[in-house]
Structures are given as structure tokens and as C-alpha cells.
N, C-alpha and C positions, 0 to 999 in steps of 0.2 A: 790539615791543609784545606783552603776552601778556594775558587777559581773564580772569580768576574771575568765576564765577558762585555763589556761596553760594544753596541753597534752603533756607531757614530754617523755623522753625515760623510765626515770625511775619514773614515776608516774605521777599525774595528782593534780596537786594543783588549787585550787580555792581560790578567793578573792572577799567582796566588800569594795569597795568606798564610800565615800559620796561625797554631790555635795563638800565639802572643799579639796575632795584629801587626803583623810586622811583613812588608813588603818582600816577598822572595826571590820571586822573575816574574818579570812583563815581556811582551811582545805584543807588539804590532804589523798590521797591513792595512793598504792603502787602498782608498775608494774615489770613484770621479760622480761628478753628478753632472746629468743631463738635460739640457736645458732648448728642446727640440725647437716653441712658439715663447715668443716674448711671455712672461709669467707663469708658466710653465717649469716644473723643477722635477725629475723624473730620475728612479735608480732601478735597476736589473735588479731583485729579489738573487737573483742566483747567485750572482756577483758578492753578496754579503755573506750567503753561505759557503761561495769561495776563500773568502777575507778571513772569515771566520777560522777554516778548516787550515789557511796557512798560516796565521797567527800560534794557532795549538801546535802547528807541527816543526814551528821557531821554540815550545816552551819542550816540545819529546826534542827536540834534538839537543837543548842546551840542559835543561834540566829535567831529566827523563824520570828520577828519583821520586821529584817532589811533585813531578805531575802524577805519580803514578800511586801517590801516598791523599792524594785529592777528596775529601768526605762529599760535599756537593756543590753542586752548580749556583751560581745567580747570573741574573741576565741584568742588561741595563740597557735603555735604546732609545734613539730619537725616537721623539714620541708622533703621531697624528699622520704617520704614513700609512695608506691606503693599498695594502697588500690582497692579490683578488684569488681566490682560488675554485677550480670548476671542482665535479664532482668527483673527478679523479686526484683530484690535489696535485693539477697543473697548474700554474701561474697563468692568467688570462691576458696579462697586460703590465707592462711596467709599474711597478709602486708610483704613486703621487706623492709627493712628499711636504713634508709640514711648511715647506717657503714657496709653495706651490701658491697661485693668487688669482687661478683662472675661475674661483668659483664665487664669484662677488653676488651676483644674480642669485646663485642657488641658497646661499644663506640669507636674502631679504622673503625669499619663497620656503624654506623652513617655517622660520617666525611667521609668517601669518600661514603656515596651513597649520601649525601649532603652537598657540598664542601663548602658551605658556610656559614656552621653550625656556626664558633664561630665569622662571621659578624652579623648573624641574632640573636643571643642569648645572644652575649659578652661572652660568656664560654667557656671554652676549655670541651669537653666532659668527665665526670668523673662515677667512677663506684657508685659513693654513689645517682646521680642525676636520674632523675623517667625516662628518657625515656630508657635509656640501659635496664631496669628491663623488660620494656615490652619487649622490644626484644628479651631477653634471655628468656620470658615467652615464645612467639612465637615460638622458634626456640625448647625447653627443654621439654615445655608441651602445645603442639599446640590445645589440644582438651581443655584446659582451656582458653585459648587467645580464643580461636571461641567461647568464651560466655560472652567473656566480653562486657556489655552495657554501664558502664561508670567507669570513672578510679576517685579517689577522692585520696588527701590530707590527713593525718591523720585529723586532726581539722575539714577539711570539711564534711570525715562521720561524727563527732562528730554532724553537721550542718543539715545535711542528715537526723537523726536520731530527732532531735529536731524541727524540722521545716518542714520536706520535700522538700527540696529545694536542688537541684544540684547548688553550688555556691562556689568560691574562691573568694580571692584578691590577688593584682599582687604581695606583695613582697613574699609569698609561692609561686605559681604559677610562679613566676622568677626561681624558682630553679629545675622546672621540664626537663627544657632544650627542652622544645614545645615552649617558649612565646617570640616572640618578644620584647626584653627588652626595646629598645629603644623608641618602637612605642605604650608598654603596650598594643596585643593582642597576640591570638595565631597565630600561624605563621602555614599554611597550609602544607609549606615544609618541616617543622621536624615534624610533624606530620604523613606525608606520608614516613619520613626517617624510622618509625616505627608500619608500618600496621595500622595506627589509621587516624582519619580526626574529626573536630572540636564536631559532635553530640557526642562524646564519651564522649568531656570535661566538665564540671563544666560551670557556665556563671561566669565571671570575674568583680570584683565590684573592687574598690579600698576600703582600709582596714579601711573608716570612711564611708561607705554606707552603708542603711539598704538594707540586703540581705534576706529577710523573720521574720517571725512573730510564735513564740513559740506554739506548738502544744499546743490544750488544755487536752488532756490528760496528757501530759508532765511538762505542768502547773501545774495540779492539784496534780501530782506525786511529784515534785518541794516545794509544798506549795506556788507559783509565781502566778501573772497577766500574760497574753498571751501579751507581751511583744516584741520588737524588737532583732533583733539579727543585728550585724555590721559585716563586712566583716571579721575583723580583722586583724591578720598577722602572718608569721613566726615566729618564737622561736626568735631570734634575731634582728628582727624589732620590733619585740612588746616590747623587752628588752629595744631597743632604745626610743622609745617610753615611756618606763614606767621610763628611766632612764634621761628623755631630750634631749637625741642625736637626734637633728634634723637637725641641721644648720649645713654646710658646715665646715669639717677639727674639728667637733668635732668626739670622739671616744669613745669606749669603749673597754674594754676586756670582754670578758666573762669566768669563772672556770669554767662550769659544765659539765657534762659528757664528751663533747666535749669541747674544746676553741676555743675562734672566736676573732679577731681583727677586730674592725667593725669602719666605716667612714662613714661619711654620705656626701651627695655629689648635689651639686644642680642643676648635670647635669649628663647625662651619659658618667660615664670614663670607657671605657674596657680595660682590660689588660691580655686576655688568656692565653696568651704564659706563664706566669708567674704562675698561676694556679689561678690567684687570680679569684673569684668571681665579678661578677657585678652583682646585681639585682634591684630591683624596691623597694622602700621603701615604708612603707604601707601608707605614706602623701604622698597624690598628687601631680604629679611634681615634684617628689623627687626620687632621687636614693643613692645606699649605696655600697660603695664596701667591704671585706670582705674575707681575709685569716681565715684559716679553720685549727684546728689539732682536727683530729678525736680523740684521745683520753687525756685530760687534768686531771680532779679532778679523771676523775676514773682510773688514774693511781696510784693516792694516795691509794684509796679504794683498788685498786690492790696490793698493796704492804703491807700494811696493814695486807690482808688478808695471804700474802704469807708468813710474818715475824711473824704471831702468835701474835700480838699488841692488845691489849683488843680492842682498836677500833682508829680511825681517830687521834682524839684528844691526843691521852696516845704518839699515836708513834711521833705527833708534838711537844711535850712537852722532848720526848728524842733529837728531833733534833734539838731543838734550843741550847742542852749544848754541840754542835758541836763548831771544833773552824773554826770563817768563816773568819778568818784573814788569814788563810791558802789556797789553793787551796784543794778540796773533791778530795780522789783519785779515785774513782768509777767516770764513766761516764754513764749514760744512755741514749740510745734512744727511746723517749716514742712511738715505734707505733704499739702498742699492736692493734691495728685496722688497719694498714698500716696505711699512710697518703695522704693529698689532697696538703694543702701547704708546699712549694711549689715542693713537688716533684710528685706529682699525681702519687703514687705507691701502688694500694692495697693490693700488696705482701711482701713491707716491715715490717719488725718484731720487738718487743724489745730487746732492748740488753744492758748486764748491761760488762763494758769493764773494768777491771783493780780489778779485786776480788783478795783477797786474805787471809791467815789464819786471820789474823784479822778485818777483814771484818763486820763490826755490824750492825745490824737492823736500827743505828741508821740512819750511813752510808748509806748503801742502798735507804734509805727514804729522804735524803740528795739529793743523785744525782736523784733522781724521782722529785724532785720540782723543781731545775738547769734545769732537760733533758727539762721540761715542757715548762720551761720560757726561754731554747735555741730554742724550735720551737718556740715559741711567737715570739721570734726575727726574725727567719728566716720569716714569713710573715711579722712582719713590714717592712724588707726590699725590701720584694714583692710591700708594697704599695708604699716606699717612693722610688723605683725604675720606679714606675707608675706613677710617678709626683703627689701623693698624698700628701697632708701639714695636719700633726697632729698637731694641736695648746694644747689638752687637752684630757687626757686618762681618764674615770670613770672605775670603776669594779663594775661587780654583777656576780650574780653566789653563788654555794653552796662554791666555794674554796675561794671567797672571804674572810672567815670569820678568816683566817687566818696572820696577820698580818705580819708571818716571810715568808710564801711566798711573800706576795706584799712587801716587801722587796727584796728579792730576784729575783722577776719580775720587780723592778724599776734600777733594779741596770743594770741587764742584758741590760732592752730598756731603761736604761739612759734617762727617763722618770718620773715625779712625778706622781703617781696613787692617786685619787679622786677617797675617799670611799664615796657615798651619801647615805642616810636613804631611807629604797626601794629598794637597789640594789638586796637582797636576793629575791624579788619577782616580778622583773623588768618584766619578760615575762607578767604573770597575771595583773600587775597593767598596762602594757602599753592595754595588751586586753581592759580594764577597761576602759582606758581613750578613747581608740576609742568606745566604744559603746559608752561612755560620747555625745563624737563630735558626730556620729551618729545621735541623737538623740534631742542635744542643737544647732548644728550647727557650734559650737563655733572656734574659729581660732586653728591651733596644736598652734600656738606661745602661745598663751591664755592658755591652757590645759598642753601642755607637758613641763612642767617646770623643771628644773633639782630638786632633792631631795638636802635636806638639808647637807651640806655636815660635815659628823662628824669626819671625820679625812684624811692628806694628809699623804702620804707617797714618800719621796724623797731618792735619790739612793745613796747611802753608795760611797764614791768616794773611798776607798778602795775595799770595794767589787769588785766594778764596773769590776779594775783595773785588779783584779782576772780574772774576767770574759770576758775580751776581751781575753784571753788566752785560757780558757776555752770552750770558746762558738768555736773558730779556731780548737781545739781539738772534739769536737764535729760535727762539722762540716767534719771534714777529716774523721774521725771515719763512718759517711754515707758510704761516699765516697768510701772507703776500704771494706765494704762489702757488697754492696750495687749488687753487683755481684751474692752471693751466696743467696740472698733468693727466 
């Protein structure tokens, strides 16, 4: 049996495995995020190690056996939150988090005090990524920067906390914008771009290495064996990972709070200038590139909420008696969090373009799944502009579960979408299978197998048809006011 632990934006889901791969119990618990100053996005470090500790204690009550039969850990966790700890290993300050946008200023003053920032990184500096955060920490609140001892990862306090071990792997640790991508260490000159140097950081494992060994208090709190814990990975290497994206030009989407279009790569391709991401993937030797829209499924949840819809489901059920033979007259642009790809703008806003007296919830909800799946577009064109080759798209994700969006996302990326069994739990099961590897040794080709696949979805050549019109209409629609925010 092997345990994912996923720490989400919006809660914290755990999972085990057995040695067949096969799903045995999950549980969850639920997380708020705090949003103090307009672009601003902040969560309580403790509160996750809360989340954490009740999710494990839903898996000893329901199945106390197979938690108790557990070989080791993997972690998995939004990536780029800025967790601060003094020399006591207090928490100095609320985590920053990755839809954080207050640090626009600090990442134009990285690149030029180190001009070589997006050679050594493959990134273009963004405000959602960990090192701007210190900066702005330095320059806003100097007497909290002068006590920081070590900076951690969300997932890696989680790590911290269970182990005592200051430790990352490289595909998180890629998106701090410290780490040498290409070479997988920290890089001593983006470190100095932001008042820090290497004793501050984590020590860096790749994400199928045992990184420590289970408190035994934490054990015994647990109902677990003092156990291995594995490096693991980011939110969307571990997805990859739990969903078989391993091999070069395959891919995936992700729905969930945010959307990612992820490649996997079996060498390092950067492509800055474009916004697109490069990072390290959490298999060895391996890298993944990776456009980014800061806000996807919870645009749904957002509109949802705006339009009075008993919930998620009730307002998809109105929008599929839309006629989609037609062009939606609403247009939206989803960047209720600003955006990365491809426009690196953490000042851009939502905007719903073409309202009028008859104008219906259903409508509205209409052009928020389109807005959604015309940014998805705009980063696949980041990649395939970057000489990236998509042979094959999977989806996971909460938004996944909807049928008439991945329609409407196949149509748009004139792509067939591969729904696999697991995608909904892609983060935690891919944790799972690297503590697996961790621990058996075992090959990723061996382990990370794609999930059974239960249904394709191929793109409507009428839709489509729609939507190369629409998507140019969305696209201009930036562009015109792109000025005013």
C-alpha cells in the first residue's frame, strides 16, 4: 500500500494504493483562501497541516487496516507558495500563494539585477513564482525577511512537519525561479537576485528519492509504521505522473482551480519569451513544459455563484439546452486572477463583452466554459509555437467531469480528449506511485501507466467551425482593453 497526499489550493485530498494500482480509499478536507488587498492570495501554513492531519484521520477511521499496511509516503502540492520559517521553525507570515499578483515590480527588478535570469531558469519572471515574493517580502516588510531561516514549498512544510527534514524535488522547486532547470540545482545567482543564498533552501531530491523517514509520533497519530516519505512533485507533475504522461509529446489538461496544458519533454525546451513554463519533471531526466491560466474550473464555481444556480451541476444541466449550432453571443474573459499564459499580466480582469436584456444564466455560463477553453487555446499555441509535437491530450481535474465542456475544449484545440479512470485524483495517485518507485525501485515506464481510458471525446467539426471565429473574437476583445486595466 503507498499514500498520496495532494495539498491543493482548495483542500487537501489523500489517497492509497495497493501494490496493483488500484484505488482503495480517499479522503478529503477543505481549505479557504484569503484574499486580504486586491491581488493578494494568502493561506495559513497551519491550516494545511490541519487539512492534512483530518483527511488521514477520515482514512484510520474508515480504513484503519490499509492505512496501517502503508510502505511510504508521496506528497504532491500547489506549487510557488512562499512558505517563511524563523529559526525556530515558526511560521513568520501567511504563505503567498501561486495567484498571488502583488509582485509585478519585483520580477521587472530580478531580471535586470540578473540579466541572465530566464537562461538560467528557462522562465520568464512571473508574479505567481516564489522568488518575486521574497523580494516584495524584503523591500514591504524588512523586519520579517531578517528572520527568515528557511523558505519551504507548500507540500514541503507539509514534509517539515512529518519528518523533520528540510527537503524538495526538482519539478516544485523548478518553479521557484532559484533552480537551475537545466542542470537540476539551485543556482547561486538568483538566489543572490533576492537576498537569499543556498542554507536558506530545502536540499533537493528528485521526486522518486527517499527524503526522510516518518516521525514516530506522527506515526502513532497516523495509526502508520515510521515509514519512508519520497520527494514527490508539484500539482501537475504528480498529475502527470498519476495520469502516465511521461514520454515525450504526450499531454495533458488539467480543470482545476487553475488550468495547465502540460508536455512532457525528454529534454530541456525553453521558451520564455512566450510565458510558457519549463520545468523539471519529477522522473529523472526528464523535463515538462507547461502553459498556465490562473483561473479555469473556478470560473465555473464563480459564475455559478454569481447567477444564484443551486450549484455546479444544476447551471451545466441548463447549458447544455443552449443551441451550440449557433455562435454564444456573450464573450468572456476568464482572468478573474489575471493571467500567465500567454500574456504574463497579473492586472488583467474578467470581462463578460456583449450583455444584454436577454442575457441568461444559462448564457453567461456558456461563454465561461468557451472563455476557459479560448485560453487553453492560446497556450497550446505557446507550445506548438515552441516547436512542441502533441501527439495525445488526457484530462484530470475537478472540471473534468463534465462532458459538455471537453467538448467544447476539443472543439476549440481541434484535439480528441482522453478521459482515463484516475484523472480526478491524478495529483495524489501520481504522489502515490513515486513513493511506490521510492521505495520498490521500480522503472516510471513500469509504474506510471496511463489509467484505463473510459471515454474519448472528439471535436464537433461544426463547433469547431464556430469557434475559429470566436476564439479571433476573443482574442481582439484582450487586445482592446487590455489598456484599461
Amino acid at each position: 500500500m503507498y499514500l498520496g497526499i495532494d495539498l491543493g489550493t482548495s483542500g487537501v485530498k489523500v489517497i492509497i494504493l495497493n501494490d496493483d494500482d488500484t484505488l482503495i480509499a480517499q479522503a478529503s478536507s477543505s481549505l479557504e483562501v484569503s484574499i486580504p488587498q486586491p491581488l493578494w492570495s494568502e493561506q495559513n501554513p497551519k491550516h494545511w497541516w490541519q487539512a492534512t492531519n483530518d483527511a488521514i484521520a477520515e482514512l484510520k477511521k474508515n480504513h484503519p487496516q490499509a492505512l496501517a499496511s502503508v510502505q511510504a509516503i508521496g506528497l504532491s502540492g500547489q506549487m510557488h507558495g512562499a512558505t517563511l520559517l524563523d529559526i525556530n521553525n515558526d511560521i513568520i507570515r501567511p504563505a503567498i500563494l501561486w495567484n498571488d499578483g502583488r509582485c509585478e515590480q519585483q520580477c521587472i527588478e530580478i531580471e535586470k539585477h540578473e540579466p541572465n535570469a530566464r537562461q538560467i531558469t528557462g522562465n520568464i519572471a512571473m508574479p505567481g513564482f516564489t522568488a518575486p515574493k521574497l523580494l516584495w517580502v524584503e523591500q514591504n516588510e524588512p523586519e520579517l525577511f531578517a528572520r527568515i531561516h528557511k523558505v519551504l514549498l507548500p507540500k514541503d512544510y507539509l514534509r517539515f512537519l512529518m519528518t523533520g527534514d528540510f527537503a524538495s524535488d526538482m519539478s516544485d522547486s523548478a518553479g521557484t525561479l532559484w533552480l537551475d532547470v537545466a542542470n537540476r540545482k539551485w543556482s547561486s545567482e538568483m538566489l543572490a537576485a533576492t537576498g537569499l543564498n543556498e542554507s536558506h533552501m530545502p536540499t533537493l531530491y528528485e521526486g522518486t528519492d527517499i527524503t526522510g523517514i516518518l516521525k514516530t509520533d506522527i506515526a502513532e497519530n497516523w495509526g502508520m509504521q515510521q515509514i519512508p516519505v519520497a520527494g514527490g512533485a508539484g500539482d501537475n507533475a504528480a498529475g502527470a505522473v498519476g495520469i502516465g504522461v511521461i514520454n515525450p509529446n504526450e499531454a495533458f489538461l488539467s480543470l482545476g482551480t487553475s488550468g495547465v496544458y502540460f508536455v512532457a519533454n525528454e529534454k530541456y525546451l525553453p521558451n520564455p519569451d512566450g510565458a510558457l513554463h519549463t520545468f523539471c519533471h519529477c522522473i529523472p531526466n526528464t523535463w515538462h513544459q507547461m502553459s498556465v491560466v490562473l483561473s479555469a474550473a473556478s470560473c465555473l464555481s464563480w459564475v455559478t455563484k454569481l447567477t444564484g444556480a443551486d450549484n455546479e451541476q444544476s447551471l451545466l444541466d441548463e447549458i447544455i439546452l443552449e443551441d451550440f449550432t449557433q455562435p454564444c453571443a456573450v464573450t468572456f474573459l476568464p482572468y478573474l486572477s489575471g493571467e500567465r499564459t500567454p500574456h504574463n499580466n497579473p492586472n488583467a480582469q474578467g470581462v463578460f463583452f456583449g450583455l444584454g436584456h436577454n442575457t441568461s444564466r444559462a448564457v453567461l455560463g456558456r461563454a465561461v466554459l468557451e472563455g476557459v477553453a479560448f485560453a487553453f487555446a492560446d497556450g497550446q499555441q505557446v507550445l506548438l509555437d515552441a516547436g512542441t509535437q502533441i501527439d495525445k491530450v488526457s484530462v484530470i481535474g475537478g472540471g473534468a467531469r463534465s462532458e459538455l465542456w471537453g467538448k467544447i475544449l476539443a472543439s476549440v484545440l481541434n484535439q480528441p480528449l482522453i478521459y482515463r479512470e484516475g484523472g480526478e485524483v491524478g495529483p495524489a495517485m501520481g504522489a502515490a506511485r513515486l513513493a511506490r518507485m521510492a521505495v520498490t525501485g521500480e522503472s516510471p515506464s513500469v509504474v506510471c501507466q496511463p489509467g484505463k481510458i473510459k471515454h474519448i471525446i472528439e471535436a464537433d467539426s461544426a463547433m469547431a467551425n464556430i469557434y475559429k471565429v470566436q476564439y479571433q473574437k476573443y482574442k481582439d476583445l484582450y487586445q482592446s482593453v487590455v489598456a484599461h486595466f
